[in-house]
C-alpha positions in Angstrom: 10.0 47.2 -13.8 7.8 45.9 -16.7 5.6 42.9 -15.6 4.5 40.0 -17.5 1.1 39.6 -18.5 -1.2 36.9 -17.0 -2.1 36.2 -20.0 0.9 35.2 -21.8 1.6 32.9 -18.2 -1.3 31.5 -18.9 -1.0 30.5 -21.9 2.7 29.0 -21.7 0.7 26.9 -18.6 -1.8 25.7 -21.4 0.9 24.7 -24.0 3.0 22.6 -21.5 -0.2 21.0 -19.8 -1.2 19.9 -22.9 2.6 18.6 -23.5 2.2 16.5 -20.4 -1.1 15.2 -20.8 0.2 13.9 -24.3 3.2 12.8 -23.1 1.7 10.7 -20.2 -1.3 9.4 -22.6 1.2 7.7 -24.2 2.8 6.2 -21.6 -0.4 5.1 -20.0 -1.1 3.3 -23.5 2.7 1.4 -23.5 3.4 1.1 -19.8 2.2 -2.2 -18.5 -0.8 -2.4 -16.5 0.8 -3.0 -13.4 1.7 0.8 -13.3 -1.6 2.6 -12.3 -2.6 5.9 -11.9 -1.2 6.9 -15.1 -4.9 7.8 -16.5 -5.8 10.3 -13.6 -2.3 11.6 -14.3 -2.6 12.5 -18.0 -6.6 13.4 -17.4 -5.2 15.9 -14.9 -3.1 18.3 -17.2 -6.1 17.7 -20.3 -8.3 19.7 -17.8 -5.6 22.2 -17.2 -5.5 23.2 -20.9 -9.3 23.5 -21.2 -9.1 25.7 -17.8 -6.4 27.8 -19.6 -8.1 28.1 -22.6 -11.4 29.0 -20.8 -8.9 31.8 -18.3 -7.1 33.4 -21.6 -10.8 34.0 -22.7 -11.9 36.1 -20.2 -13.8 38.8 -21.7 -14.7 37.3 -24.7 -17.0 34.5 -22.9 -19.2 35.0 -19.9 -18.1 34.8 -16.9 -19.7 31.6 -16.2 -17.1 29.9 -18.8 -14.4 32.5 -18.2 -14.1 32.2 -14.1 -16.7 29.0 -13.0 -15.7 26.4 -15.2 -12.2 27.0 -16.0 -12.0 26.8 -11.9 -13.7 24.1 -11.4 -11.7 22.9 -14.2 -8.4 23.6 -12.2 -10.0 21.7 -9.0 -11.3 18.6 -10.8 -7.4 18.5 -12.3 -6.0 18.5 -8.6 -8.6 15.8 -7.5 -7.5 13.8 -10.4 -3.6 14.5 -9.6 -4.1 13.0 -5.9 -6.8 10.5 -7.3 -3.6 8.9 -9.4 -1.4 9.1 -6.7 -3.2 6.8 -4.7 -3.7 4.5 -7.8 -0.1 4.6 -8.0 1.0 4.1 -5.1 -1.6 1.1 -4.0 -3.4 3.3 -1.8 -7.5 2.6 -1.4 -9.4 5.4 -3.7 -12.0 7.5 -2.2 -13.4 9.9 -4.0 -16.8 10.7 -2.7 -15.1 12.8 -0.1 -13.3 15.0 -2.8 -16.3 15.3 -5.1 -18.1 16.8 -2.0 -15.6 19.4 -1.6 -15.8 19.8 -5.1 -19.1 20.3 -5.2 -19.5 23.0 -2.2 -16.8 24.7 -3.7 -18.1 25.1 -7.4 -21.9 26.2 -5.4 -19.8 28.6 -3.7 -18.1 30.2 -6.5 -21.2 30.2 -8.3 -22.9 32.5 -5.9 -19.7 35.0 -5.7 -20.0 35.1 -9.2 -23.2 35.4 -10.4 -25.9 36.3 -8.1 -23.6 38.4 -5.4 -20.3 39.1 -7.3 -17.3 39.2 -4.6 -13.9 38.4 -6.1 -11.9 38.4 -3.4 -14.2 35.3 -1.7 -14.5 33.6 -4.7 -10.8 33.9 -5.2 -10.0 33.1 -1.2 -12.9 30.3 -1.6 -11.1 28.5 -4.3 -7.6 29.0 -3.0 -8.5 26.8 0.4 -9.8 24.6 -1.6 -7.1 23.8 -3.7 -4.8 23.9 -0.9 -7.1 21.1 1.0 -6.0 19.0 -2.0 -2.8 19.8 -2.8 -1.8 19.5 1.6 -3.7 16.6 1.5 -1.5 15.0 -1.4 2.1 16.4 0.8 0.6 14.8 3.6 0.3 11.2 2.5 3.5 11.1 0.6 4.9 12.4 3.5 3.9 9.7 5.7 4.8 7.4 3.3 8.5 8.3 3.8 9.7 7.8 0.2 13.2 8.8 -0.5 13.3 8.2 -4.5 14.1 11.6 -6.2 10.6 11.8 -8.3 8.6 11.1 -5.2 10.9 14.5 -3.5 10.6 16.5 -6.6 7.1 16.2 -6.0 6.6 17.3 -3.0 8.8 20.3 -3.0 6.7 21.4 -5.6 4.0 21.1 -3.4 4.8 23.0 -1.0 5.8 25.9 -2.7 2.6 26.2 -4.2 1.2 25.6 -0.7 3.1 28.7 0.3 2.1 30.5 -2.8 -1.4 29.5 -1.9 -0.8 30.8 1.5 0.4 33.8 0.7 -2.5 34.3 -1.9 -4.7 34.2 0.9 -2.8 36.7 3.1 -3.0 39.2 0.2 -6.8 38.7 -0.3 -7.4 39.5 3.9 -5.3 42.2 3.6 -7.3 43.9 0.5 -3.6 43.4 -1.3 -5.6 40.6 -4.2 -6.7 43.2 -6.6 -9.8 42.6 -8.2 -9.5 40.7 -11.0 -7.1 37.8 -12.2 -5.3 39.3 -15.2 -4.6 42.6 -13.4 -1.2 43.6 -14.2 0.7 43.6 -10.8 3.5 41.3 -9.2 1.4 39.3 -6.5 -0.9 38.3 -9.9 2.3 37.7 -12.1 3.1 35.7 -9.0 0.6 33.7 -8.3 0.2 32.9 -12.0 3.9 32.2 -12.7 3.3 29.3 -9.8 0.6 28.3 -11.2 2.7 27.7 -14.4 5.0 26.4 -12.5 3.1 23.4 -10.5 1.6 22.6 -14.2 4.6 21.7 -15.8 6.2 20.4 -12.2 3.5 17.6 -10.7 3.0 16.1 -14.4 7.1 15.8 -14.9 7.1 14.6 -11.6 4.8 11.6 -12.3 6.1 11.1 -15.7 9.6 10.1 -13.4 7.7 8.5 -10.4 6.3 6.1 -13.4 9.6 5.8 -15.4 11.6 5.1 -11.5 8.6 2.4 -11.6 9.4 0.6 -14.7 12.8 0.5 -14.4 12.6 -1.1 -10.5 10.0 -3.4 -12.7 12.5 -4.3 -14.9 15.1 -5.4 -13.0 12.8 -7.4 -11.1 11.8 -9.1 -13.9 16.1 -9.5 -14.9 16.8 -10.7 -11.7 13.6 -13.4 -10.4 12.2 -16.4 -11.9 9.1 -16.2 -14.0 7.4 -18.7 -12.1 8.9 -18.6 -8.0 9.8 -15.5 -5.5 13.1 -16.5 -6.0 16.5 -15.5 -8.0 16.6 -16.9 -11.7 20.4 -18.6 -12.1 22.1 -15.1 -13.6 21.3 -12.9 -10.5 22.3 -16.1 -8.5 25.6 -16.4 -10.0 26.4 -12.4 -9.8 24.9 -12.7 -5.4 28.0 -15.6 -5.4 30.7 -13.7 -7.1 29.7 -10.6 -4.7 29.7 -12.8 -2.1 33.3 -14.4 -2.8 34.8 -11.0 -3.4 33.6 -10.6 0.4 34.9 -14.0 1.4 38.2 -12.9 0.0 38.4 -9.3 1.5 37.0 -10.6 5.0 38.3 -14.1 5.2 34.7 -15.5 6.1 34.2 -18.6 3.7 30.5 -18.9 2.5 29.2 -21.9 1.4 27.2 -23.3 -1.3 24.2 -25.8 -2.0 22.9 -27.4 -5.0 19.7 -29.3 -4.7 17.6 -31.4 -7.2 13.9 -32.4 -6.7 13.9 -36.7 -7.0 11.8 -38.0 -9.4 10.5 -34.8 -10.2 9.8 -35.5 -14.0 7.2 -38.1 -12.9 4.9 -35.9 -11.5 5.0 -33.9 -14.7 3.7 -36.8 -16.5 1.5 -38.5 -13.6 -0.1 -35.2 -12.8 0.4 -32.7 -15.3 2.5 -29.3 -15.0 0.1 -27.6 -13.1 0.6 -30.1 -10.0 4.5 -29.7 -10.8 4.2 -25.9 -10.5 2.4 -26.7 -7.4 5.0 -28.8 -6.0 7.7 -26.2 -6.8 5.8 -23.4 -4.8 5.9 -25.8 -2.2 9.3 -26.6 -1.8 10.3 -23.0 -1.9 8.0 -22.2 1.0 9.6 -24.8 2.7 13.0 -23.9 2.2 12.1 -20.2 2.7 10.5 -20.9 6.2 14.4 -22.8 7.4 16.8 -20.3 5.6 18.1 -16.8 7.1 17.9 -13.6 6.1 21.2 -13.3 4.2 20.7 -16.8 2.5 20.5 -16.7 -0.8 17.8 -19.0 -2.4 18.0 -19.4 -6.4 16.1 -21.3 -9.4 19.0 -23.2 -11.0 17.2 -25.3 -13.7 13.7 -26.4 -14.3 13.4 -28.8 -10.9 17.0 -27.7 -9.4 17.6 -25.2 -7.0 20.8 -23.3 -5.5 22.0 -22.1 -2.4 24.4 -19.3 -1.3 25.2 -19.1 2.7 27.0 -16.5 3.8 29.7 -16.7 6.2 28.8 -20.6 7.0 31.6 -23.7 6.8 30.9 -27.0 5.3 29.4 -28.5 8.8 27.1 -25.9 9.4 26.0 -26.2 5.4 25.1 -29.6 6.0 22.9 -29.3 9.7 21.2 -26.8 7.8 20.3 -29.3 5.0 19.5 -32.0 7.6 16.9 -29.1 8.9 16.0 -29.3 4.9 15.0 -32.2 4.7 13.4 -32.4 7.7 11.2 -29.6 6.5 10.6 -31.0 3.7 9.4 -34.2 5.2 6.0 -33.8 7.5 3.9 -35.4 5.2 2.1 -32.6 3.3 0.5 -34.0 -0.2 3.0 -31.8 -2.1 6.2 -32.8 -0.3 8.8 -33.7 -2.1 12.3 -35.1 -2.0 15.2 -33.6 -2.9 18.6 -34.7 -3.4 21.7 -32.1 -1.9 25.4 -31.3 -3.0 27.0 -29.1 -0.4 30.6 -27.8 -0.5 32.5 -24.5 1.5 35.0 -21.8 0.2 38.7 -23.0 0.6 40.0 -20.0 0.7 43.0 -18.4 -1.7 42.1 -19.2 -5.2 39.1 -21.2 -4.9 36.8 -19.5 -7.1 32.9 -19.9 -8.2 33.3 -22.5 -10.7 35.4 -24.6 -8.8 32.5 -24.7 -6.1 29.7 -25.3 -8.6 32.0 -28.4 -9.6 32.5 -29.4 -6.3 28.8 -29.0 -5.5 27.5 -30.9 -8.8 29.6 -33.6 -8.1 28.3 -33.9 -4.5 25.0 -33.7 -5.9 24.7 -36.6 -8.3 26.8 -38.8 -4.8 23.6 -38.0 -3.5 21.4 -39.7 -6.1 23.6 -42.5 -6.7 23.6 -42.9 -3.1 20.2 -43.5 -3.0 18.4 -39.9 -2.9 17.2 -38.1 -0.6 20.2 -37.1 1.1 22.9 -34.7 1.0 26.7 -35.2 0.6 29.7 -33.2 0.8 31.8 -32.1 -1.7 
C-alpha cells in the first residue's frame, strides 16, 4: 500500500495556511472593530506557512531552522489560535502563562536537538505541549456551552487532533515514532495528514465563528434603535403582527400602547440634544424597570414610543400605565411626562392597523385632555 510523503502533506498544509491567513487578513481589515480576535487568527496560520516552509526544508537547512524554529513556529501559531479566541469571545487575555510554556518548551527542544540529540523526547516534548494548548482551548469553549455550528466545528476538530496527539505519544513510549519526521510510514503519514488537517480546519472554523458574528451584528443593528436598547418601529411592527397571528390562533387578545413624551421639543431647544438624549435613556429605564418579560418596548418616532402586551385586555393595559406614570413621576431631574393611547385586540378581523388607529387617536385624547395621562381607545 503506497504511502504519501510527508512532504507533499506538508506542503498542501503550507498552501492552505497561507489561504487562511489571507483570507482572514482581509476580513480583519473590513470586519468592524467590534469583532476581535481576528488578528491572532490570521497571525496564527502566517506562522504555519513559515513552519512548513522551514519542515519541507529539512536537509537543506540546519537543523536549528529545519526542527527548532519551524516548531516553535507551530507552538507560537497555537498560542496565537487560543490567544484570539479569547479576544473573540470577550474573555480576559493572559499570555504570560503561555509564553512560559513556550519558553521551557523551545529550551527543551533545544537541548534534544543540539547538544544531546533525542527525537523521540523532543518529539514527545513538543506533542504535550501542544496538547496543553489545544485541551486548554476545548476546555473553555466547552464550558462556555456554545451551540452555534462554527463554535462545534471547532471543537470536534479539536479533539481529534487531541486524540491524534494522544496517540502520537503512545507510539513514541512504545518505540513505534520512528526516528525522524518525514519517515515514510502510516503513523507519520498520519500524524502529518492531522496536522494538515487541523490547519485548514481551526482557521475555517474562525473564518465562520466571525462571519456567525457579523451576521447576529447585523440583525441587531436591523432590528434596535441607533440610539436606545430598544426595537426601532420595523421590528416593532413585525413582534405585533407575530403577536396577532398568536392572538388569533389562541384567542388571547394582546394589547397595545402608544406613548409621546409632553413637551419634549422644548428640552431640545432649552437644553440641547445631548440633555434630550439623556432624557430619552431615562424614560426607557423607567419603563424597562415596570414592564415584563414578554412586553414589548419600541422606539416609534423621535420622542414617541410603542408598546406590545401580550396576552393583556384593555383594563390591565391601562393599571399598567397608571404604574407608568407613576414611575415616571418620583422627581428625578430627567423625569419626564408622557402622554398614553391604549387600546386591546377585539378579536375576529381586528387587525394591526386598526389598533395603531385606535391607539393614535387615544393618544392625541390624552394631550387634548390635558397631558400626562392615558386614555382608552
Amino acid at each position: 500500500m503506497p504511502v504519501l510523503d510527508p512532504r507533499t502533506l506538508i506542503a498542501m498544509a503550507g498552501v492552505m495556511s497561507l489561504l487562511m491567513a489571507l483570507v482572514l487578513g482581509l476580513m480583519r481589515r473590513s470586519y468592524p472593530p467590534s469583532i476581535r480576535g481576528l488578528d491572532m487568527w490570521a497571525v496564527a496560520p502566517l506562522l504555519w506557512v513559515v513552519a512548513t516552509v522551514l519542515f519541507s526544508a529539512r536537509g537543506m537547512v540546519p537543523d536549528a531552522l529545519g526542527i527548532l524554529t519551524a516548531n516553535s513556529l507551530l507552538l507560537l501559531g497555537a498560542i496565537c489560535q487560543l490567544v484570539g479566541t479569547w479576544r473573540f469571545l470577550g474573555h480576559p487575555v493572559s499570555w504570560k502563562p503561555w509564553l512560559a510554556l513556550f519558553a521551557v518548551t523551545v529550551c527543551g527542544m533545544w537541548l534534544l536537538t543540539v547538544p544531546y540529540p533525542h527525537y523521540a523526547m523532543r518529539v514527545g516534548l513538543f506533542t504535550l505541549s501542544l496538547a496543553c494548548i489545544y485541551g486548554s482551548l476545548l476546555v473553555f469553549l466547552l464550558r462556555r456551552g456554545d451551540q452555534s455550528f462554527p463554535i462545534r466545528l471547532v471543537e470536534a476538530v479539536l479533539v481529534l487532533h487531541l486524540l491524534v496527539l494522544a496517540g502520537r505519544l503512545y507510539t513514541l513510549a512504545t518505540g513505534q515514532g520512528g526516528n525522524d519526521l518525514m519517515d515514510r510510514n502510516p503513523i507519520q503519514t498520519l500524524y502529518v495528514s492531522a496536522y494538515v488537517l487541523t490547519t485548514l480546519m481551526l482557521p475555517l472554523g474562525n473564518v465562520l465563528m466571525a462571519t456567525d458574528r457579523l451576521r447576529a451584528e447585523l440583525e441587531h443593528l436591523a432590528t434596535q434603535d441607533p440610539l436606545l436598547p430598544v426595537l426601532n418601529r420595523r421590528a416593532f411592527l413585525q413582534a405585533c403582527e407575530n403577536e396577532l397571528s398568536r392572538a388569533r390562533r389562541n384567542g388571547v387578545a394582546p394589547a397595545l400602547i402608544l406613548m409621546d413624551l409632553d413637551h419634549f421639543k422644548a428640552v431640545n431647544d432649552t437644553h440641547g440634544h445631548q440633555q434630550g438624549d439623556a432624557v430619552l435613556r431615562h424614560v426607557v429605564e423607567c419603563l424597562q424597570s415596570v414592564l415584563r418579560r414578554a412586553d414589548v418596548l419600541a422606539r416609534y418616532g423621535g420622542e414617541e414610543f410603542a408598546l406590545l402586551l401580550p396576552e393583556t385586555g384593555a383594563d390591565d393595559a391601562y393599571l399598567l400605565a397608571q404604574r407608568l406614570h407613576a414611575c415616571l413621576a418620583q422627581g428625578h431631574p430627567l423625569d419626564c411626562r408622557v402622554s398614553m393611547g391604549a387600546t386591546a385586540w377585539r378579536g375576529g378581523t381586528d387587525n394591526l392597523d386598526a389598533m395603531l388607529s385606535r391607539a393614535d387617536a387615544a393618544l392625541y385624547r390624552a394631550k387634548d385632555a390635558g397631558r400626562n395621562q392615558t386614555c382608552i381607545g
